[in-house]
N, C-alpha and C positions, 0 to 999 in steps of 0.2 A: 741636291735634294735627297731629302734620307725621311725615312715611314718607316712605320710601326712592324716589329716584327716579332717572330717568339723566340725566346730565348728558354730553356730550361735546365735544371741541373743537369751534368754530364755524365750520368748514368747513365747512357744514352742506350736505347733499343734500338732506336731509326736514329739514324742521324745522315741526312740530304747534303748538301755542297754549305761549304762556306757562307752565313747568311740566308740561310733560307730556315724556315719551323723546324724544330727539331721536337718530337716527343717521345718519353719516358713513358714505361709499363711500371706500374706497382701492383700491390696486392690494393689497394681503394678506387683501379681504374687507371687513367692517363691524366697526366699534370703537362700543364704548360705554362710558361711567364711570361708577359710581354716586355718588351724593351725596343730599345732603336738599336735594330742593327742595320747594314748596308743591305741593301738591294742589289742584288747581285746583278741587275741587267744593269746594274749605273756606278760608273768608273770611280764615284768618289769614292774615297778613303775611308775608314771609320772612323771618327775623330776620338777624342779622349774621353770626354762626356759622354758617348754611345758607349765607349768601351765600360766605362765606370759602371752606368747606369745599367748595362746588363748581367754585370757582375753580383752588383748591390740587391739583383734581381733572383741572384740564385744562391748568395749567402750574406745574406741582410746585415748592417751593422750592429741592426737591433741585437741580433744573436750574442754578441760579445759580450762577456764578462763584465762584471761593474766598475772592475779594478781595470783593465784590458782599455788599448786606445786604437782601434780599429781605422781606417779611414784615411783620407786626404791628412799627410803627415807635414807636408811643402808641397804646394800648388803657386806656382809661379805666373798664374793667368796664361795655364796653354789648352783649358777644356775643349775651345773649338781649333783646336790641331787637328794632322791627322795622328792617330797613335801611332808612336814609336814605343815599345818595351821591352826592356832589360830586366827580368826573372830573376828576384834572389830568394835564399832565406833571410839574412840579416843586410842592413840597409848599412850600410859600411864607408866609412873615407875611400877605402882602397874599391869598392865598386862603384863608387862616384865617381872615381880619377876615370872608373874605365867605361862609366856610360860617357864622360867628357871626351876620352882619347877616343872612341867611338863615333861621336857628334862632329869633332873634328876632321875625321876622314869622310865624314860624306854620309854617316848613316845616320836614320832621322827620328835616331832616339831622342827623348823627349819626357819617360815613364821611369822609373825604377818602381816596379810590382814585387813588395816587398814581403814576408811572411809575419816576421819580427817587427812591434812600430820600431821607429826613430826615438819618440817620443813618447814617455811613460808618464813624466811628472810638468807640471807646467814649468814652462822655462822661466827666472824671474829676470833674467836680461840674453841678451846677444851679443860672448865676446869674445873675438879672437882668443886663444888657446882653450877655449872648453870646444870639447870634440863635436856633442851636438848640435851646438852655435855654430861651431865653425860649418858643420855640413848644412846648414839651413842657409847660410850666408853664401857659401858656394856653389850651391842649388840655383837658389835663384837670379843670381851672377850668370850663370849660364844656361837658364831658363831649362831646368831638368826638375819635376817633382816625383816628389817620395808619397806613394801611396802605400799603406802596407791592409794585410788581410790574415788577422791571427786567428784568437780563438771563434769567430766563426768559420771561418776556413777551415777550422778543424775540425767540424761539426758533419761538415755536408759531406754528399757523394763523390768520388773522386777531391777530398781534403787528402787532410795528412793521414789521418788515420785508416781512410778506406784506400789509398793508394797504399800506403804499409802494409795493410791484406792484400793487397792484388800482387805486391811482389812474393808471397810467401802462398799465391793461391789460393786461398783462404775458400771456401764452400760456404755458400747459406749465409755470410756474413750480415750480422746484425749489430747495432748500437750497444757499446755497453752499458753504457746512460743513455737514453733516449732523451731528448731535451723538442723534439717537436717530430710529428711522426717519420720512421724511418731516417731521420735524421738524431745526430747525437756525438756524444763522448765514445771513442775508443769504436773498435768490433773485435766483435768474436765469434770465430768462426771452425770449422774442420777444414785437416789437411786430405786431400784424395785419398788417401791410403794413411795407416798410420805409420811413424816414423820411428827411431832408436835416437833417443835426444842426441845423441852425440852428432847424426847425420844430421839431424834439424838444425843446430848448430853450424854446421856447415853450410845447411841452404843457406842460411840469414850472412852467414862471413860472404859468401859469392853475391849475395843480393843488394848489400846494402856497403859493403867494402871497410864495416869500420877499423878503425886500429886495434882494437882490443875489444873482446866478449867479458861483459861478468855474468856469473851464473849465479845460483845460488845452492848453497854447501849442501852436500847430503845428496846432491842428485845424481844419481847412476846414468851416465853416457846411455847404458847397455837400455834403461827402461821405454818403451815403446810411449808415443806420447799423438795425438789426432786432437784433440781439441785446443786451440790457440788464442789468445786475445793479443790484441796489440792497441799501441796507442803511443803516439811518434811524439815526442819531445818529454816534456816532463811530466810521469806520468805514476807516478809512485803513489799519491796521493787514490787512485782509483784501485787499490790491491783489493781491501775489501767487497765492492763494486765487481771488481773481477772477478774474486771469489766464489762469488755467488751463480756465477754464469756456467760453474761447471769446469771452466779452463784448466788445463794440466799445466799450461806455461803462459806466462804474462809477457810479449816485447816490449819494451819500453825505455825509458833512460834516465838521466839523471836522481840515479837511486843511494841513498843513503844506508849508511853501516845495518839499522836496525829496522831499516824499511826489507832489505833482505831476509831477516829476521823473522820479521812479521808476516812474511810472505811462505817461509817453511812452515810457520807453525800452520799456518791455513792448508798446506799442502800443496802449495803451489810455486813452480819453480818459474822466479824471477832471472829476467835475461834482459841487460841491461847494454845495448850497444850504442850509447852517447846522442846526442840530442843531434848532432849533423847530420848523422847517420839516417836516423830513423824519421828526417822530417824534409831533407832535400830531393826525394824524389817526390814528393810532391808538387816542389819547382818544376823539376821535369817535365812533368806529368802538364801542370796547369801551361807552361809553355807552349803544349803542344795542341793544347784547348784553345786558346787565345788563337794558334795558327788557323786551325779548322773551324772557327766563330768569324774570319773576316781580316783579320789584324794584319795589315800590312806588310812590317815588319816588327818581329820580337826572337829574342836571342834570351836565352840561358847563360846565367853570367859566371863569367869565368876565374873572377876574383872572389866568390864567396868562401868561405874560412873556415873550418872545424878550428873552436879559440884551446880547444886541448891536445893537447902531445902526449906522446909516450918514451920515454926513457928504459931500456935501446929503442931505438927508430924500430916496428914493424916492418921487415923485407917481404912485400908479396913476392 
């Protein structure tokens, strides 16, 4: 037996045991969303559907991009399970093998909760040797689906990008696009004290562990810097956007030659530490949300990939 319960985004103010209301403070009053979660006096499980439907409750599919494929990637008919999930960014062969080597030992994974979809463009067949057939074919061979949660996940409170500010501490942080209230593209916010970019530098290397920082030219280590935006994967395209917010530095990644460029002439010193870097703590993060919402069992998976290298190997 499972009833109706609230669920709301993870911004949390209050937040009670496992399954039970959770409510949120803003500046318009308190927000809540209902959903089915478990009843904490009753032993069942959460099933998949509960888990779906509460998620879909606090970052809607609706939110995603026009281009963007949000949602149920491979559903192998396990909604009324109970949930099992494996946490990635990218939905991968090699975290497939290991939600599989997983299921096999006895744990009752069943989920892969994914950032990045599986599937971009329609498939026009299913065939051994193409990668994404093959994983759609493998999936459901062993009754494991691919759900992924992209650019609305990136939107909401504790996404990729308000998690990005919470490792760098971020003050007052707000939307850099708003796209529905207090919700949105990017934040931007102040450091507690201001900093000498070159230490800020430094926070972001210990925070987020990438292989390599780019900066952008022209900027003095020595210059003191408090106002921040960030926005965890590809995020070059919001410079202007940023711009405008006031920011002394932009985090972000996946930044091209003369998006750097663009970025000095505005005054604004772009910091580009790679798309793994700046969007798998949000896996983290939602891993540990899923725990404290009811979920059974769910683990952070250990095969996800940063797909670029650096040439010498970085020695921490």
């Amino acid at each position: 037996m499972v009833k109706p319960y609230l669920w709301v985004s993870p911004c949390l103010e209050i937040s009670l045991f496992p399954g039970h209301a959770v409510i949120t403070r803003h500046n318009q009053g308190y927000t809540v969303r209902q959903c089915l979660l478990k009843d904490p006096t009753i032993t069942m499980a959460m099933t998949v559907a509960e888990l779906i439907t509460g998620f879909e409750a606090w970052a809607p599919p609706a939110w995603q991009e026009k281009w963007d494929n949000c949602g149920w990637q491979i559903e192998p008919g396990i909604c009324s399970e109970p949930a099992g999930v494996l946490v990635c960014l990218t939905p991968t062969l090699a975290v497939l093998e290991e939600a599989i080597a997983l299921k096999q030992q006895g744990n009752p994974v069943n989920v892969i909760f994914a950032h990045h979809p599986l599937i971009f463009s329609p498939l026009k067949s299913v065939q051994m040797g193409d990668p994404v057939a093959e994983m759609v074919l493998v999936a459901i061979r062993n009754g494991i689906g691919v759900y992924s949660a992209h650019t609305n996940f990136d939107q909401v409170a504790n996404g990729t990008a308000d998690v990005l500010g919470q490792k760098l501490h971020l003050q007052d942080s707000t939307p850099v696009v708003p796209t529905q209230p207090e919700v949105g593209y990017g934040r931007v916010g102040n450091l507690s004290e201001p900093l000498l970019l070159g230490d800020l530098l430094i926070q972001i290397q210990t925070a987020l562990s990438p292989p390599a920082l780019l900066y952008s030219p022209e900027a003095s280590l020595q210059q003191p810097v408090q106002r921040v935006a960030v926005l965890g994967g590809s995020g070059a395209s919001y410079i202007e956007d940023v711009a405008k917010t006031g920011a002394q530095v932009y985090l972000t990644s996946d930044c091209k030659f003369h998006q750097f460029q663009a970025a000095r002439d505005r005054g604004l010193i772009l910091v580009d530490a790679g798309h793994y870097a700046t969007e798998r703590p949000a896996c983290e993060k939602l891993a540990t949300i899923f725990q404290t919402q009811g979920v059974d069992w769910v683990r952070l998976s250990d095969r996800d990939e940063d797909f670029r290298q650096f040439f010498p190997a970085v020695v921490s």
